[in-house]
Residue, then its C-alpha position, 0 to 999 in steps of 0.5 A: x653588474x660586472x660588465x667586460x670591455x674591451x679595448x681594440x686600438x693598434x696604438x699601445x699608449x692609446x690602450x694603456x691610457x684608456x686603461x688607467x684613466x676609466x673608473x672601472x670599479x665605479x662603473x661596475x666593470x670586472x675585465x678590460x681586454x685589449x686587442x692591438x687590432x681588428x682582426x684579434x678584436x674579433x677573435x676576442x669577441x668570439x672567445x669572450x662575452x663583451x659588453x662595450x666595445x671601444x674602436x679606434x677607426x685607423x687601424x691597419x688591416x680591418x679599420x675601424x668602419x669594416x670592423x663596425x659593420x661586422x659587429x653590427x652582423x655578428x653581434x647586434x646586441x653588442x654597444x661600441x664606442x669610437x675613438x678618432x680625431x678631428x680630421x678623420x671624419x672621412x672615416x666615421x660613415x659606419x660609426x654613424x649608421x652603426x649608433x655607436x654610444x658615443x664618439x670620443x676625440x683624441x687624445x683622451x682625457x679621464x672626464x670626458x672617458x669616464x662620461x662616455x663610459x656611464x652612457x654606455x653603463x646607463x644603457x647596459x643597466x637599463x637594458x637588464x632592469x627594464x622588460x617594457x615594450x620600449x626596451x625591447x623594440x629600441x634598445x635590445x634592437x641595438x639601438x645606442x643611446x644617443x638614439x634613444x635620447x634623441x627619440x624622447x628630445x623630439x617627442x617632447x619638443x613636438x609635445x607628443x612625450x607619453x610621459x607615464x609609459x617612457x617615465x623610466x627613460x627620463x633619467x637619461x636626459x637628467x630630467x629627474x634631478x631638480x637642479x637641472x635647468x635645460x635650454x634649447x638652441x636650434x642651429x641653421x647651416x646657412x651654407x650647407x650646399x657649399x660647406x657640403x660640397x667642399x668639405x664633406x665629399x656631398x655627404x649630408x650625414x657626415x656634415x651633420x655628424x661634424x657638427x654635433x660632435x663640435x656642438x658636444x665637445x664645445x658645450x663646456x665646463x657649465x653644460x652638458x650638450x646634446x644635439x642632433x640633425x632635424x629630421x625635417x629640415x636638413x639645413x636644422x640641428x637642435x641642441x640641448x644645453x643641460x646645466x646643473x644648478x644656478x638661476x635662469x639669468x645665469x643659464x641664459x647668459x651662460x648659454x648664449x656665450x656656449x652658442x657663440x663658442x660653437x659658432x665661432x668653431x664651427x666656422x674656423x673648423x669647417x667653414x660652417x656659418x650658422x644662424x642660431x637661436x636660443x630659448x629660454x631656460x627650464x627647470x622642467x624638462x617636459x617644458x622644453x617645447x616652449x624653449x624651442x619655440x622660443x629659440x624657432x622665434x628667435x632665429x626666424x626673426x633674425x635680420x638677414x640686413x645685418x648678417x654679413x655672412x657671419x656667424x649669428x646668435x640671437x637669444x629669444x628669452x634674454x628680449x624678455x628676461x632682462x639678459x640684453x636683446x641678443x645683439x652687440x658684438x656677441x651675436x651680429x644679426x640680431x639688430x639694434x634695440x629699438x630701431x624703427x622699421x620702415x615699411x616697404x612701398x605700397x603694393x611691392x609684394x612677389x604676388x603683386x608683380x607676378x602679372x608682370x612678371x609673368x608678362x615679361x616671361x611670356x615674351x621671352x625678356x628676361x631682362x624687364x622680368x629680372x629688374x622688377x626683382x632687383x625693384x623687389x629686393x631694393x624695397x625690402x633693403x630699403x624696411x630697413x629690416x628683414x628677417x629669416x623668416x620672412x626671407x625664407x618665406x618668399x623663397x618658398x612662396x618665389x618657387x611656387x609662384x614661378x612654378x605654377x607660372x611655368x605650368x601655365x605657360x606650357x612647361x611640362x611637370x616633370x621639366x620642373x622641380x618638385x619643390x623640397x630643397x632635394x629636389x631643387x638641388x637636383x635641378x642645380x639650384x642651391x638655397x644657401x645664402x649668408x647674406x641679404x645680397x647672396x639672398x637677392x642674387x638666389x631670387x634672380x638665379x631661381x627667376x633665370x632657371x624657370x625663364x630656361x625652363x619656358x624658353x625650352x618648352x616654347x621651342x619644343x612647341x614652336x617650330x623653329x624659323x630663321x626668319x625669326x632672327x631676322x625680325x628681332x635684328x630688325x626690331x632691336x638693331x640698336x641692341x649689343x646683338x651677339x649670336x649666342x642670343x640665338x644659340x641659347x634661345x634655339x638650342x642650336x650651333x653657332x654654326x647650324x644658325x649662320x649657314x641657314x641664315x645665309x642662305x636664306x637671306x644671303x648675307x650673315x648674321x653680323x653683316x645683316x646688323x651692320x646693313x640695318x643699322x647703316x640703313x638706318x644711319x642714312x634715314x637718321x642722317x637725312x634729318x638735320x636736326x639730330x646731331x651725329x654724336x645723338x645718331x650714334x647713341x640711337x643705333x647703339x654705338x657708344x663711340x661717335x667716333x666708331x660710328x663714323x668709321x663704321x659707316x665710312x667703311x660701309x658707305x666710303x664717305x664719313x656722315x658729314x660728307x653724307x650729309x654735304x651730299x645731301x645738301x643738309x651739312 
């Protein structure tokens, strides 16, 4: 062994701590060097051959991520570790893309050094011991540990792990000391859009980097944690929870107060609400999958009616392990034991209003189509219960509904969105929510972005006839009818509509309302047998009062005295 590290920090405490507080001689390392910056940092590379280099990301002159991207240029092979703090995470963007080993918070303490220390000794003495093709297309290509550990967690969460050709690797995830028992938990950021846009400058990665370094530092005293971002669902984090000795009851209780820690953390950090699930305890870690499993089952089946936009925990093994249902104080979301579920009415269903739907759409009332989904949403509060899972899945199933309905309607495909959370985002569409409330106004903001989508295709397919607007002042007169209906509609000025109505039917828009409806408050007034105040109502004043002077001013007379003129007072 006799490996060489070197220390690249401008803060001289920080350089002696890291000094004094690392187990050189057990780690099997000969020299520490320190350099008080990056510029004599990469002198010293130059001059001696460095094993593990440990860089702090605030330094005056070369800072910590310019220095990084040279190492990764000049010295592929080298390991580097960071050195920050909680607040710096504006400045790890390269320490994530350049796979340090490990990422220690300030200040430094000897346990958590001297663990990052031996993930960095692990790789540096797999890397001599092993000339299998894995090492030489992963790790020798600069490929840190965390990496390598991630890469064999998914393999055996997908349960496609080789386990004969990897079996070397399995000591990396404790896999080979029989004391160990591991537990999966899979996190879901419930608002990731807003949390990302208002903490994190709209920076996915750096998000997901907060995240599992909190996950990493809150583990505790029982556990070692790992975690890392769902390559397939951004929105996902997974971690593993390792804990060395102690029965699965323990392990099971153990992690579901971790998982609460972490939650309650993230939210007082960052804003950061979660949903999360939690699998049950294994003594081998090959059987990880079925923890995961069971954790995807836990947080699927979370009710949404219960979240309240906290912060939820729900452990799918303690249902059947004898450690409590995962709900009470500690994990809001999980519902109450027992609780009998009412089933929604009878042919409420997204499919089953479609053709409603699809007929309020058509013509251009968005109203009735939005009121058959408030029906929707009152239906499913009314189960008393609905889960995640369920919630997401009409989502999903809400999008591709309302797309192929827009495609039959005349939308072109590239007006809409593709589908995948990106592309939504792209259009403007966020898919966060924390509660079943933000979940039904979600439905309602997706049903108005397609009913755009139809009413700009349709006035690009028909051309445009001020007539129109008279016909529908006709027909709605009794409604609130304000000119911007027609703007947003048409796609046209305030300005452009009022001058083409005039001169065609030479009045303006508002005076031609107030003529239809006094036009017809005269009809009305002819029959004796309708009270004012019903008369008022039925042209859509709210007031009889304001009626009355309405129709004073325009006919010089009140209707009562109309009414006395006609001999029917």
């Amino acid at each position: 062994m006799n490996y060489t590290v070197l220390i690249i920090d401008d803060e001289e405490p920080l350089r002696e701590a890291i000094r004094l507080l690392g187990d050189w001689e057990g780690l099997g390392v000969g020299q520490v060097l320190e350099a008080a910056d990056g510029l004599s940092g990469l002198r010293m590379l130059a001059e001696h051959k460095v094993d593990l280099a440990i860089v702090d990301m605030k330094m005056p002159g070369l800072n910590g991520a310019e220095l990084l991207q040279t190492v990764e240029q000049q010295y592929p092979g080298l390991l580097t570790m960071v050195v920050s703090g909680y607040n710096d995470f504006e400045y790890t963007r390269q320490a994530i893309r350049s796979k340090v080993v490990d990422y220690l918070l300030k200040p430094v303490n000897r346990i958590e050094l001297n663990q990052a220390l031996r993930k960095a000794m692990d790789v540096l003495e797999a890397k001599r011991r092993q000339e299998s093709d894995f090492i030489a297309q992963n790790i020798t290509l600069n490929l840190s540990l965390p990496g390598l550990k991630e890469k064999m967690y998914l393999s055996i969460l997908e349960r496609s792990f080789k386990q004969q050709a990897n079996e070397a690797f399995l000591p990396l995830i404790g896999a080979d000391d029989k004391a160990n028992r591991f537990v999966v938990v899979l996190l879901r950021i419930l608002n990731l859009d807003q949390v990302r846009r208002s903490r994190f400058h709209g920076d996915t990665e750096l998000l997901h980097f907060a995240v599992t370094n909190v996950v990493n530092e809150v583990a505790g005293a029982h556990f070692q944690a790992f975690s890392f971002a769902n390559p397939k669902q951004e929105r996902e984090l997974l971690a593993i929870l390792t804990m060395n000795g102690g029965g699965a009851a323990d392990a099971a209780y153990r992690a579901l107060h971790q998982v609460n820690a972490i939650a309650a953390t993230l939210q007082r950090l960052f804003g950061i609400r979660v949903a999360a699930g939690i699998g049950g305890p294994v003594k081998a870690a090959l059987d990880m999958a079925a923890s995961f499993e069971e954790a995807r089952s836990a947080l699927g089946e979370m009710d949404l009616l219960r979240l309240n936009g906290a912060a939820a925990v729900r452990a799918a093994a303690a249902d059947h392990r004898g450690s409590g249902n995962g709900s009470g104080s500690r994990t809001p979301g999980a519902g109450a034991a027992g609780a009998e579920k009412r089933q929604p009415k009878e042919g409420l269903s997204l499919p089953g209003r479609m053709a409603a739907i699809r007929q309020a759409l058509a013509g251009d009332n968005l109203q009735q189509a939005s009121s058959i989904i408030s029906e929707l949403a009152r239906s499913w509060q009314e189960a008393d219960k609905l889960s995640l899972g369920e919630a997401d899945r009409i989502i999903r199933e809400s999008i591709v509904l309302l797309g192929d309905l827009s495609l039959a309607l005349g939308v072109p495909q590239e007006r809409l969105p593709a589908g995948s959370e990106e592309s939504l985002r792209s259009w403007g569409l966020s898919l966060d929510f924390a509660t079943f409330e933000q979940f039904a106004a979600l439905l309602q903001r997706l049903l108005g972005f397609y009913h755009e989508q139809l009413r700009a295709a349709q006035a690009v397919q028909k051309p445009f006839d001020i007539a129109d607007i008279k016909a529908h002042i006709d027909r709605y007169y009794f409604e609130d009818i304000k000119i911007s209906l027609y703007t947003d509609k048409y796609f046209l000025s305030r300005e452009y509509l009022m001058k083409l109505f005039k001169q065609q039917f030479g009045c303006g828009i508002h005076e031609y309302v107030q003529k239809v409806r006094m036009d017809k408050a005269r009809e009305l007034l002819d029959d004796s047998a309708l009270k004012i105040q019903d008369i008022s109502e039925l042209l859509g004043y709210k007031d009889k009062n304001y009626f009355s002077k309405a129709f004073r001013n325009y006919y010089s007379l009140s209707p009562s005295e109309y009414r006395s003129s006609k001999g029917n007072g």
